[in-house]
C-alpha positions, -999 to 999 in steps of 0.1 A, spaced: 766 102 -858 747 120 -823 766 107 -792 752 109 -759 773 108 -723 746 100 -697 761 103 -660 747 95 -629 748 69 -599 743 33 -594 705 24 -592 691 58 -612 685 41 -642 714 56 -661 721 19 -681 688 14 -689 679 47 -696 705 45 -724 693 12 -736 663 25 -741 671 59 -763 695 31 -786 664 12 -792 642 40 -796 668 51 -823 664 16 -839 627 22 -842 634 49 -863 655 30 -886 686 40 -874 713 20 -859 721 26 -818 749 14 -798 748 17 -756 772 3 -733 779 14 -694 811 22 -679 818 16 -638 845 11 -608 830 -9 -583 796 -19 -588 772 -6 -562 740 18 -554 752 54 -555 784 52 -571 789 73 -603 788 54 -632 784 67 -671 768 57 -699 768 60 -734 747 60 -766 756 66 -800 730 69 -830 737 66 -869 719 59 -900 750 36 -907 761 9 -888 782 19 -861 817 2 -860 832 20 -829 838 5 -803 853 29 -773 841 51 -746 826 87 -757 848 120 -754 835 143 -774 800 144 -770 769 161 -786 750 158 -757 755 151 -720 723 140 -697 732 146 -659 708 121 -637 722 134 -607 737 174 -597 759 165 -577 781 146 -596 789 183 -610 805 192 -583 830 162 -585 839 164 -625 832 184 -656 805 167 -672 809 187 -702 843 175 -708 847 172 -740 811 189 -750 810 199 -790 806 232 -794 772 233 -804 767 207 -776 738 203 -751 730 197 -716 704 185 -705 703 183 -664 679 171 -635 675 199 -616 651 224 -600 669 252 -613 665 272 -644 692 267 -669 705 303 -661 705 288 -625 725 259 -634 751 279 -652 755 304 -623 759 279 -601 786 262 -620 769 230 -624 778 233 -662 806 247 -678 798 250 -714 769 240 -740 736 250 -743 716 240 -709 683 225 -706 669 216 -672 644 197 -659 631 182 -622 633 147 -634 634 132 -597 600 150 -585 585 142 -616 597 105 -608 591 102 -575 556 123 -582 547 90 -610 570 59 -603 569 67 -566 610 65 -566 638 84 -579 645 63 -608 652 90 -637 659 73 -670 629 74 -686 620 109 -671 653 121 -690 651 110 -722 616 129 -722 634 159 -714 660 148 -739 633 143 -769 618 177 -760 651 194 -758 668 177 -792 642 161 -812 666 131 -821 639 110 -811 604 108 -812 579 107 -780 562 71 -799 599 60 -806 604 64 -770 572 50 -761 577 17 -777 610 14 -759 596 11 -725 567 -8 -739 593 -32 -754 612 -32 -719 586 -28 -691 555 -45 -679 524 -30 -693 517 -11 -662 554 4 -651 560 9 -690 527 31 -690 540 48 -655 570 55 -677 553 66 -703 536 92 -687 571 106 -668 584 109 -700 553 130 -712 555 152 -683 592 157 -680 586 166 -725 565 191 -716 584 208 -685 618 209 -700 635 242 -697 660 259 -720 
């Protein structure tokens, strides 16, 4: 079993953005569980998310502590906690950020696993024409981890969006794919 701890704020698309990599894991035949967890529910606030996919079914049922990967939608929330917490050893991080993962670890916005970075919100606000950031990161994340594919990903957001935001999307993810770095 992969499990994923996605953190970010309230209104970045941290939810949906692990909705859709579950359901891009179901494409591939594979099972996928996502679920949210939040204090009080408003714009801004951190929040985390959670994915977990399996070629079984998955019978857990709790938050995610040890995670193989950690997607940060927003920096800053680095400088509040330890978002690798918990990180596997061979772990990854992938981050929205303008630095270079070298960057990232000297400026302590990681502690631990191997760093991939990418500027999800220019790329974002560059496409969508807002900083919305899920589907921006799980390009990055495909490109980074190949536990899913780009058309798994794809037919996700085609599955979730209207045809013109999903192909909005569809394109962020594309650039963010090729831009990762790490």
């Amino acid at each position: 079993m992969k499990e994923i701890r996605f953190h970010g704020r309230g209104g970045q698309g941290a939810v949906v953005g692990s909705e859709i990599l579950a359901d891009a894991a179901m494409k591939e035949g594979n099972y996928g569980q996502s679920f949210p967890t939040f204090g009080p529910e408003r714009r801004g606030a951190p929040i985390v998310a959670f994915t977990r996919i399996d070629n079984k079914p998955i019978r857990l049922r709790c938050q995610i502590y040890e995670p193989d990967y950690v997607i940060v939608l927003d920096p800053t929330i680095c400088q509040l906690q330890d978002v690798t917490s918990g990180l596997k050893l061979e772990g990854a991080v992938i981050i929205n950020t303008q630095y270079t993962p070298e960057r990232a670890k000297a400026e302590k916005l990681v502690a631990k696993g191997k760093v991939y970075t990418v500027d999800a919100t220019s790329i974002a606000v560059k496409i969508l024409g807002r900083p919305i950031l899920n589907t921006t990161v799980l390009g990055a994340f495909a490109a980074a981890t190949a536990e899913v594919k780009l058309e798994s990903l794809f037919e996700a957001v085609r599955d979730r969006f209207s045809k013109t935001l999903a192909e909005k999307n569809i394109y962020a993810i594309e650039e963010a794919y090729k831009s990762v770095k790490g």
